[in-house]
FIZA-274952 format. One record per residue (C-alpha): x, y, z. Coordinates in Angstrom, 2 decimals, decimal comma. Example, Ala and Ser with C-alpha at 12.3 -4.5 7.8 and 13.67 -1.06 7.14 Angstrom:
<sites>
       x       y       z
   12,30   -4,50    7,80
   13,67   -1,06    7,14
</sites>
This chain:
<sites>
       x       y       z
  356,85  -90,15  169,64
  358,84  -92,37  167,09
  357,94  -95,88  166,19
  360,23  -98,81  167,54
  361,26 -100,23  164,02
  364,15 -100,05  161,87
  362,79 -100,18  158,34
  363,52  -97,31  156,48
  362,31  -98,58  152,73
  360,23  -95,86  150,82
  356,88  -96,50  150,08
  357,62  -95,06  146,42
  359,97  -98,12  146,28
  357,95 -101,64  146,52
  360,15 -105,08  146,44
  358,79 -107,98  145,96
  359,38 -110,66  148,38
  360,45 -114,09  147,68
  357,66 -116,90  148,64
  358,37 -120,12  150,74
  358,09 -123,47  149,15
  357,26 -124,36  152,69
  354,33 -125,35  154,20
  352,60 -122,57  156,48
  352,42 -123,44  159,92
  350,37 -120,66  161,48
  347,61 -122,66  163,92
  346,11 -119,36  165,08
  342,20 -119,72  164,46
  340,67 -117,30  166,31
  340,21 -113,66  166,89
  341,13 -114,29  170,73
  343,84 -116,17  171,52
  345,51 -117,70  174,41
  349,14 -117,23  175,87
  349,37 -120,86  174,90
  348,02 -120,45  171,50
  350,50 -117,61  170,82
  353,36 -119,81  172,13
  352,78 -122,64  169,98
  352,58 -120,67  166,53
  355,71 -118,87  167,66
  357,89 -122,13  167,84
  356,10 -123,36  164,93
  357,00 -120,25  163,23
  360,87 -119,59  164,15
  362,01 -117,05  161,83
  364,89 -117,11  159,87
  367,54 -114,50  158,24
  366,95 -116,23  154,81
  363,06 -117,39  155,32
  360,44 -115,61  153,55
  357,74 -117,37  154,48
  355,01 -115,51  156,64
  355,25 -115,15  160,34
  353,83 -114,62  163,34
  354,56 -111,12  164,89
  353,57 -110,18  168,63
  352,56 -106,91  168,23
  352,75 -104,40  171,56
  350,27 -101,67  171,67
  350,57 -100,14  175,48
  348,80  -97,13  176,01
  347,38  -95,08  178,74
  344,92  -92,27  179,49
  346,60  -88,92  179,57
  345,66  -88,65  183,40
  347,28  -91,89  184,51
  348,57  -91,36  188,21
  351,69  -93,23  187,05
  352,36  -90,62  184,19
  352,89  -94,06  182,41
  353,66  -94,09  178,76
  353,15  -97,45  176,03
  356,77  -97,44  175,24
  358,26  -97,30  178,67
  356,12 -100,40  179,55
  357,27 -101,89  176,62
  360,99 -101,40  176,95
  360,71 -102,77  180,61
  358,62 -105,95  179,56
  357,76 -107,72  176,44
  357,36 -110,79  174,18
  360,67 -111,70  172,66
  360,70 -110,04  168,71
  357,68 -108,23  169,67
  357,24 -104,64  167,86
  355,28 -101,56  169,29
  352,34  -99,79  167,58
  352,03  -96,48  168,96
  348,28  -94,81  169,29
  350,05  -91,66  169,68
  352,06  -91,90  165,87
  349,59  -93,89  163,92
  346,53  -91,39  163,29
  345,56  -88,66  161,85
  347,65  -85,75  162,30
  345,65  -82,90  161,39
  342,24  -83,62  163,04
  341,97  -82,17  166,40
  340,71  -85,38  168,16
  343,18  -87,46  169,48
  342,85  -91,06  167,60
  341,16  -90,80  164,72
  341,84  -93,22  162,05
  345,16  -92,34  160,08
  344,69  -92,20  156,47
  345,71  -95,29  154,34
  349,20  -94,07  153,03
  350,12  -93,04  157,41
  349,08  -96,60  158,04
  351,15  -98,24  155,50
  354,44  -96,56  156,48
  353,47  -97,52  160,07
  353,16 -101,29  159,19
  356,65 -101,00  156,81
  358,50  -98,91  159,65
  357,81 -101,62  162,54
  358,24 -104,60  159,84
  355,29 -106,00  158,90
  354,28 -107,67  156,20
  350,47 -108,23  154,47
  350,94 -111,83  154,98
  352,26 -111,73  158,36
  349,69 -113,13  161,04
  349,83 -110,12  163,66
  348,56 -111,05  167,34
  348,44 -107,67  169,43
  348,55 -107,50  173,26
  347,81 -104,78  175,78
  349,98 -104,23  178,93
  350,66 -106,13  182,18
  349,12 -103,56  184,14
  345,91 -103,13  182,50
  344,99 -106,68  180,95
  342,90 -105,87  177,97
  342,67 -102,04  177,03
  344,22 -100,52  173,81
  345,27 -103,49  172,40
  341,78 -103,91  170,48
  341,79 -100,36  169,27
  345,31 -100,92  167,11
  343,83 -105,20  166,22
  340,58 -102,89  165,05
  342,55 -100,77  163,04
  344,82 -103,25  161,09
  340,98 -105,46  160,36
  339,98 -101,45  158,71
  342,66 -101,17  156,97
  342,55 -104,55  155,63
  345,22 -106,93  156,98
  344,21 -110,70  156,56
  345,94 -111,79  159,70
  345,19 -110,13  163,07
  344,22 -111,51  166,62
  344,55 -109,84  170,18
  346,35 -111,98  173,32
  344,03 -112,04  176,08
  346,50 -111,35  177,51
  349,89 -110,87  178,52
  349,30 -110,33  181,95
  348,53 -113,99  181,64
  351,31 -114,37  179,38
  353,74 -113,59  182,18
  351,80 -115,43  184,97
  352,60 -118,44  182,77
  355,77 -118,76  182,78
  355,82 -117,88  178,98
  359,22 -115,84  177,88
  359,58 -112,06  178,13
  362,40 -109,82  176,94
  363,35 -106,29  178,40
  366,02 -103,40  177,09
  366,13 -101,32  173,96
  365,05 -103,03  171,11
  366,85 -104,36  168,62
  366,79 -103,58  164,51
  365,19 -105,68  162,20
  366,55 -107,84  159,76
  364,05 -107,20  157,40
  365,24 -104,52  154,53
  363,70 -105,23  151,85
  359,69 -105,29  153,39
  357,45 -102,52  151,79
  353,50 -102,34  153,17
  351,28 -102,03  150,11
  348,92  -99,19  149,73
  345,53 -100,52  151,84
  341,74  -99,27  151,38
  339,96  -98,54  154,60
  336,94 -100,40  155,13
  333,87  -97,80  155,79
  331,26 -100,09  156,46
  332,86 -100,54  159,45
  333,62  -97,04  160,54
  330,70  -94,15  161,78
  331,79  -90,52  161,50
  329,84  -87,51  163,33
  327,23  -86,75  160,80
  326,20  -90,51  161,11
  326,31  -90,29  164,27
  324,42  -87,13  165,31
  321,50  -88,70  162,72
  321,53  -91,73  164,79
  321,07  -89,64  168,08
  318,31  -87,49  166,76
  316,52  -90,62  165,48
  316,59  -92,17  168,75
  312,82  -93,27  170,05
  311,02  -91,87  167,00
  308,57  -94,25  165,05
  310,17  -96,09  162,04
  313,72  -95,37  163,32
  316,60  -98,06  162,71
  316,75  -98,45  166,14
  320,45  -98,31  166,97
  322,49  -99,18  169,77
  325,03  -97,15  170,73
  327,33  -98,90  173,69
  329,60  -96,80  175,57
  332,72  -97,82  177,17
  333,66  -94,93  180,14
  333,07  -95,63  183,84
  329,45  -95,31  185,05
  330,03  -91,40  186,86
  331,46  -90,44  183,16
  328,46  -91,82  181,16
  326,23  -90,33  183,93
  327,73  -86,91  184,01
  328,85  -86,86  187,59
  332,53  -87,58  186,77
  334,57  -85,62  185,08
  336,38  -86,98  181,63
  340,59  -87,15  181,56
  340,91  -84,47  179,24
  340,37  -80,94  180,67
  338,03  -78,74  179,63
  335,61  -81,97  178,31
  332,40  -82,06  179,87
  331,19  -85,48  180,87
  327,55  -87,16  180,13
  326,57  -89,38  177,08
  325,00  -89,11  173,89
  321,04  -89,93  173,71
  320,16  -93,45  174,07
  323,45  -95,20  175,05
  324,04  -97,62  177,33
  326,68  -97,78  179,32
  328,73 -100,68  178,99
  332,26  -99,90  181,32
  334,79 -101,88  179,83
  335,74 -103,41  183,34
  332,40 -105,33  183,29
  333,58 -106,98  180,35
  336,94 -108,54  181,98
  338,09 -110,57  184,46
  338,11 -108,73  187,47
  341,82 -110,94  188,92
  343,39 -111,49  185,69
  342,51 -108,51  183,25
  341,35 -110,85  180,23
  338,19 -110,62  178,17
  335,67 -112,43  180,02
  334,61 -116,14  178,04
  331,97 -115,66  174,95
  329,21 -117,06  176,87
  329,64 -114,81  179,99
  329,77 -111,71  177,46
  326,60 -112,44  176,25
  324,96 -113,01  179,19
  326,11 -109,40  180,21
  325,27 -107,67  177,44
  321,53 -109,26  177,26
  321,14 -107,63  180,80
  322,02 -104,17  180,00
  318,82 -104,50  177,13
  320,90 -105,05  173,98
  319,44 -106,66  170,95
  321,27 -108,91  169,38
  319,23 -108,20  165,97
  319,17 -104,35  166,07
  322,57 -102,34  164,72
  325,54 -101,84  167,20
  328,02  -98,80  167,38
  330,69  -98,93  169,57
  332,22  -95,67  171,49
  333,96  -94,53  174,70
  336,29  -91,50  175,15
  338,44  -91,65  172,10
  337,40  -94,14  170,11
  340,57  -96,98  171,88
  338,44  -98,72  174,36
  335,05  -98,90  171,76
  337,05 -101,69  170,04
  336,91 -103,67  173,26
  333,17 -103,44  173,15
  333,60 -104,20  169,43
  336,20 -107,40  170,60
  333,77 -108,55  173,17
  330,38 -108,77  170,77
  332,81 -110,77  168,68
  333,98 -113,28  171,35
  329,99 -113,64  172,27
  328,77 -113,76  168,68
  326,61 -111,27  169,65
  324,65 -109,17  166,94
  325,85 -109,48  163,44
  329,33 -109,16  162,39
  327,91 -106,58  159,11
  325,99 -104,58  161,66
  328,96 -104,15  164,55
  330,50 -100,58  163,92
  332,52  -97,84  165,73
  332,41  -94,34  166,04
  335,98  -93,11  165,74
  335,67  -89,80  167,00
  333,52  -90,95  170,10
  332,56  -88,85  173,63
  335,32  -86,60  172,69
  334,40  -85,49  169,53
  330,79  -85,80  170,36
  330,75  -83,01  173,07
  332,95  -80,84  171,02
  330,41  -80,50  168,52
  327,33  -81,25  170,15
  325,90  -79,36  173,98
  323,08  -80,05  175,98
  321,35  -77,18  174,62
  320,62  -78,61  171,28
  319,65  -81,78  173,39
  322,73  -83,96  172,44
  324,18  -84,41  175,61
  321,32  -85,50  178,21
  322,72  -86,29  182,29
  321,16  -88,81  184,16
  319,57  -87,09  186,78
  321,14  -86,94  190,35
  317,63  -88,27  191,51
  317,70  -90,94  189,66
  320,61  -92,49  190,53
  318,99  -91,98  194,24
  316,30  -93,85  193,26
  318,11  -96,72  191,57
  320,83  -97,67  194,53
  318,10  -98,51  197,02
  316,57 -101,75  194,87
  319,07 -103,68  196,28
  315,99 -106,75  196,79
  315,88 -107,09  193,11
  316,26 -110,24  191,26
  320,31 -110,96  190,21
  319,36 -109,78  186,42
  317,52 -106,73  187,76
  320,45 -105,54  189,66
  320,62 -101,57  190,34
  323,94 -101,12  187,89
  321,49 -102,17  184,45
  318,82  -99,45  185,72
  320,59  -96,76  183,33
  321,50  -98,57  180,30
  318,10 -100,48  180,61
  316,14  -97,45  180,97
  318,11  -95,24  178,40
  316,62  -97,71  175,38
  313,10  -97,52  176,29
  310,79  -95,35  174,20
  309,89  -91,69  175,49
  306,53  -91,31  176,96
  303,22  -90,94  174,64
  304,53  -93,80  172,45
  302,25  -96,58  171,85
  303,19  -99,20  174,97
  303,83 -102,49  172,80
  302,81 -106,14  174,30
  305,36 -107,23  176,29
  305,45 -110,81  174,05
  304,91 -114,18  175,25
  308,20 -114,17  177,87
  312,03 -112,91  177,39
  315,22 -114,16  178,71
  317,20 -110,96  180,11
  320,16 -111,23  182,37
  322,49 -113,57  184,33
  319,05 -115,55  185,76
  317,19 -116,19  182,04
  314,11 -115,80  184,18
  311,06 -116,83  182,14
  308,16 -114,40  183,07
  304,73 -114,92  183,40
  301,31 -113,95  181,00
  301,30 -111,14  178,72
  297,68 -110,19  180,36
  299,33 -109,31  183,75
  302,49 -107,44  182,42
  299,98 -105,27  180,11
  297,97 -104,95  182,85
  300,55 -103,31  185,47
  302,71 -101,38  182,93
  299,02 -100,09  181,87
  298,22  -98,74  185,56
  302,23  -97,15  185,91
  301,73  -95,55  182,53
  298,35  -93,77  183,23
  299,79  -92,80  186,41
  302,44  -91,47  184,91
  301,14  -89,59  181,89
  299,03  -87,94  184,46
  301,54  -86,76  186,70
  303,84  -85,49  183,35
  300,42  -83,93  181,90
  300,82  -82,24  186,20
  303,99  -81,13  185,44
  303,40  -79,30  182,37
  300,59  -77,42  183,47
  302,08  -75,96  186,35
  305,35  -75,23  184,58
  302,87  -73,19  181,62
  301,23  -71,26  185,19
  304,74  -70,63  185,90
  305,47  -68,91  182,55
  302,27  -67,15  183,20
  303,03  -65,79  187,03
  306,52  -66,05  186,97
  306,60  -68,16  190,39
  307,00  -71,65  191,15
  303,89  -72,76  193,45
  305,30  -74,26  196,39
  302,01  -76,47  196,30
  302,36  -77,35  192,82
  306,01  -78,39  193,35
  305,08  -80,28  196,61
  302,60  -82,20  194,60
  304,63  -83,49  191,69
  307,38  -84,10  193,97
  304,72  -86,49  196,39
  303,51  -87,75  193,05
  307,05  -88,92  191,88
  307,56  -90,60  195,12
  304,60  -92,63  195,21
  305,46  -93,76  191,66
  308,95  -94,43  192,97
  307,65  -96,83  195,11
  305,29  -98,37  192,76
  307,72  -98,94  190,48
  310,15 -100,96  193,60
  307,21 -102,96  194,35
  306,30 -104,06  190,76
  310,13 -104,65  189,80
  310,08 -107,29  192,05
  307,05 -109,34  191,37
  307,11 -112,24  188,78
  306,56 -109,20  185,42
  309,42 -107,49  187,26
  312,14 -107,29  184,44
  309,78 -106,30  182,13
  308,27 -103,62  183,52
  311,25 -102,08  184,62
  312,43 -102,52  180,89
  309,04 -100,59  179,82
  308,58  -98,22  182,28
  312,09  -96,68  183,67
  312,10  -94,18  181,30
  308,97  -92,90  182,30
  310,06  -92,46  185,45
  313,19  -90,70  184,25
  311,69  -88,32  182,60
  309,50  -87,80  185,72
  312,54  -87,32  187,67
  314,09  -85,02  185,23
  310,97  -82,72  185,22
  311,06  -82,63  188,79
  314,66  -81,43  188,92
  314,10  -78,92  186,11
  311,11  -77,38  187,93
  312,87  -76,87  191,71
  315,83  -75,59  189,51
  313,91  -73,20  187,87
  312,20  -72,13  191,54
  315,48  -71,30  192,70
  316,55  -69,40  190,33
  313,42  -67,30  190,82
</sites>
């Protein structure tokens, strides 16, 4: 698929370009910008056959999942609708070639004939926008990419299905060559600090929960039923479920459901305080392919959430990740069929304890036999803020649930050892830690919703996870006997 731009320059061949005596007048301050913003610096930056001076350059970068019902591609939508002088980016072109995962990073020398072919300059402030259709999507993959690689300019229009509400100008039809002949990219360095690869990544997942670990966050952007396992992924032959730890963060939750654009900074934050994420521990970013992880990545920007140095993204993401890892090796856990059961029916819970957070809540809670540690003197989680009462009274019920069950587990593995031993499931033993489970079940419901609710569902979920999951594996393992 062939880039919409006219330059042909070599990169063998750099010019160097005149510079304006005039003043700049780029007014474009922030990462996120408005359809008003973007307006503005374009009629304060007209350009000119003869002007040198750096510009402002919309910057399309439509893109859809290889399953879209449509069969939709980026440059169809783009040919049909766009910002006057706008240029496409293509996901498709820009990346690297010769690894089998579809958007990995190009290398520096790809990118820089990408940025010369559409016309771009270094100095050229670059504000990319995503679709009509689909509001915010790819747009922050290709803004991610040009931060990487260096560029000093770059923003992302949220958005320009907002752009078009408006009343702002669009532009249709095959696009027109540049002007510009004499533009030549220079070289760029790509930014690694910002940038995970597998090996980093499968380190991160087998630290997950031990004492002394980093304690990273990994925040994935699928839908819920891919995260969980019990969807399957767009590409065929991928198998679905997430990597240990994450929480699932669908990139819908983060947008405007009417309009498409990034939801505002205090909003994000809110949301991602009630799926459990620290705002002082490391973040990585992922989804599918590594496109919709920058909206993650766009959205703990617009919040101000975590720390810019400790915000990074894992290129090769879910696809990559379940090429190389299974669930044999313990890389790819499901959430448990049961579990979800369990979660839809606590529909009495506080706002901030609603039943979508139960998974990426649970999923960063420590495994059971770790040291339980005091609750502290009262958190803020979730849309609500709720301030919660004594440490004495949380300790005291996440004490009881825990004994309970570290008993029942301590159950589990003792008939699953008679098992080994006799080669057949006990239908009283099974009974038992299934009447067990649902008694715990239901003491977990009624202690989510008293005043220590939150925070016992933060402390105890997983417990009650792996209860479920034990439960599973032991009437699978019946069956199959």
């Amino acid at each position: 698929m062939a880039l919409l731009a006219p330059v042909r320059s070599s990169l063998a061949k750099p010019s160097v370009r005149l510079r304006s005596t005039g003043i700049r007048q780029v007014h474009l301050q922030t990462y996120i910008v408005t359809p008003k913003e973007l307006s503005d610096a374009l009629k304060k930056n007209v350009p000119t056959k003869i002007s040198t001076a750096p510009r402002v350059i919309p910057l399309c970068a439509a893109w859809f999942l290889p399953n879209d019902p449509k069969g939709r591609t980026g440059q169809q939508v783009f040919k049909q609708k766009r910002i006057p002088s706008a240029r496409f980016f293509d996901l498709d072109a820009v990346k690297d070639h010769e690894s089998p995962y579809p958007h990995m990073l190009p290398s520096a020398h790809v990118f820089a004939k990408a940025m010369q072919d559409i016309g771009i300059h270094k100095d050229d402030e670059v504000v990319v926008y995503d679709t009509q259709e689909l509001g915010i999507f790819s747009a922050p993959r290709v803004a991610w990419t040009l931060k990487v690689f260096g560029h000093p300019g770059v923003h992302i229009l949220n958005n320009f299905r907002l752009w078009v509400e408006q009343g702002f100008p669009t532009e249709s039809g095959e696009v027109e060559a540049a002007e510009d002949v004499q533009n030549s990219y220079p070289m760029p360095t790509l930014d690694t600090s910002k940038v995970v690869d597998f090996a980093e990544m499968k380190e991160v997942a087998k630290d997950y929960s031990k004492e002394g670990a980093e304690g990273v966050q990994v925040l994935d952007a699928r839908s819920q039923g891919r995260w969980a396992g019990s969807d399957p992924e767009p590409r065929p032959g991928l198998s679905s479920g997430h990597m240990p730890g994450s929480i699932n963060v669908p990139v819908p939750e983060l947008l405007n459901p009417e309009t498409g654009a990034l939801l505002p900074g205090d909003e994000l934050r809110k949301l991602f305080i009630s799926k459990g994420v620290d705002p002082e521990k490391p973040i990585i970013s992922s989804c599918g392919t590594g496109v919709t992880a920058a909206v993650i990545d766009a959205a703990l920007g617009e919040a101000n959430f975590g720390k810019p140095e400790a915000r990074r993204l894992y290129d090769g993401s879910w696809t990559e990740w379940a090429q190389r890892t299974s669930e044999a090796d313990g890389l790819i856990p499901m959430t448990s069929k049961h579990l979800i059961t369990l979660a839809r029916p606590l529909t009495n819970l506080p706002k901030c304890l609603n039943a979508r957070h139960i998974y990426s809540i649970s999923t960063s809670l420590p495994p059971l036999g770790r040291p339980v540690r005091p609750p502290g003197r009262g958190i803020n989680v979730g849309v609500a803020h709720r301030q919660y009462a004594t440490r004495s009274t949380a300790d005291e019920t996440v004490e009881k649930l825990t004994e309970k069950y570290a008993t029942a587990k301590d159950e589990f593995e003792i008939a699953s050892e008679e098992t080994e031993k006799k080669s057949v499931y006990a239908a009283d033993d099974r009974q038992a830690a299934r009447e067990e489970l649902d008694s715990l079940k239901q003491a977990f419901e009624d202690a989510a919703q008293g005043e220590n609710g939150e925070e016992i569902m933060r402390r105890v979920g997983n417990r009650i996870r792996e209860l479920e999951q034990g439960v599973v594996a032991m009437e699978e393992r019946a069956m199959e006997e």
